[in-house]
N, C-alpha and C positions, 0 to 999 in steps of 0.2 A: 823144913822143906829145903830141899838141897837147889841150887842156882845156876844148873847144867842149862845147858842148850840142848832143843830138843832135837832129836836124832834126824838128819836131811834124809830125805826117802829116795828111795834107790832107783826109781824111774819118774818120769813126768808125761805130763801131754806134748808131745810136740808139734810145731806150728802146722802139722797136716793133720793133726789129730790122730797119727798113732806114739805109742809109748817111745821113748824115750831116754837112755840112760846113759850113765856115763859114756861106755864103751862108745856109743853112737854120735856122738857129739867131733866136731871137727878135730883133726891132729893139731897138736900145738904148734906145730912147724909152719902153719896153713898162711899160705901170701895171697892167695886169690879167694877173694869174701865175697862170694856168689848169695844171692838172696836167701835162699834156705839155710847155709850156714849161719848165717848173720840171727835169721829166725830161732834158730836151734839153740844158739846162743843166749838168747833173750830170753825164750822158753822156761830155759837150764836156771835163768838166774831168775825169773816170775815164778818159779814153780818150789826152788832152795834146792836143788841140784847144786847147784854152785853160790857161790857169794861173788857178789860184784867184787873183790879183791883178790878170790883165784881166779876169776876169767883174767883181769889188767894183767896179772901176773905172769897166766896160764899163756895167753895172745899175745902178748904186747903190747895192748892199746891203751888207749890215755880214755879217763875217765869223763870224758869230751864227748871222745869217739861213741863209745858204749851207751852214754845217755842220752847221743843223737838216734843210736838205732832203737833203745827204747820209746824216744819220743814216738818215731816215725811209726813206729807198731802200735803204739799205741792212739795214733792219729787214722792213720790208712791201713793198717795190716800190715801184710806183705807186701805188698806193690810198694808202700812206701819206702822201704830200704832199698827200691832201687835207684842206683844210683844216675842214670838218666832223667827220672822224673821228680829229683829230688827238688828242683826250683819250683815246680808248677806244685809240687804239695804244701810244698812254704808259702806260697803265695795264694793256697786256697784254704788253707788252714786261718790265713791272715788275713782273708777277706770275710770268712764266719767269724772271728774273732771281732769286727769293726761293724757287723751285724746280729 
């Protein structure tokens, strides 16, 4: 038995619920992280579109960055990557956490 890695699939679900592929996925040059990108991202790397070390690579982000927007999806969805409500999701995340 040979000890390849199994082959990344060429599209995913993305966080609206249509398909998803590389092509579709934000430019690498991208400075403004609007909610759905951030999503699309997350998607890309839940799904094996990507590896959490081409996105750091791919973006520039620090692996910080990237597992806060995982957290947040994976706590609230989408609404929590945004960055306006990002204290009141901390803090309600952290009050089910204490109950």
């Amino acid at each position: 038995m040979t000890d390849q890695p199994a082959p990344s699939p060429t599209q995913v679900i993305g966080p609206l619920g249509e398909p998803l592929t590389r092509a579709d996925l934000p430019p690498a040059d991208t400075k403004r992280w609007v909610i759905r990108r951030k999503a699309e991202v997350v998607a890309a790397v839940n799904g094996g579109l990507l590896t959490i070390d081409e996105v750091l690579e791919r973006y520039g982000l620090t692996l910080e960055e990237f597992a806060g927007w995982q957290r947040a999806v994976d706590r609230s969805g989408m609404k929590g990557l945004r960055v306006t409500r990002l204290q009141h999701y901390r803090d309600l995340y952290e009050r089910q956490l204490r109950f």
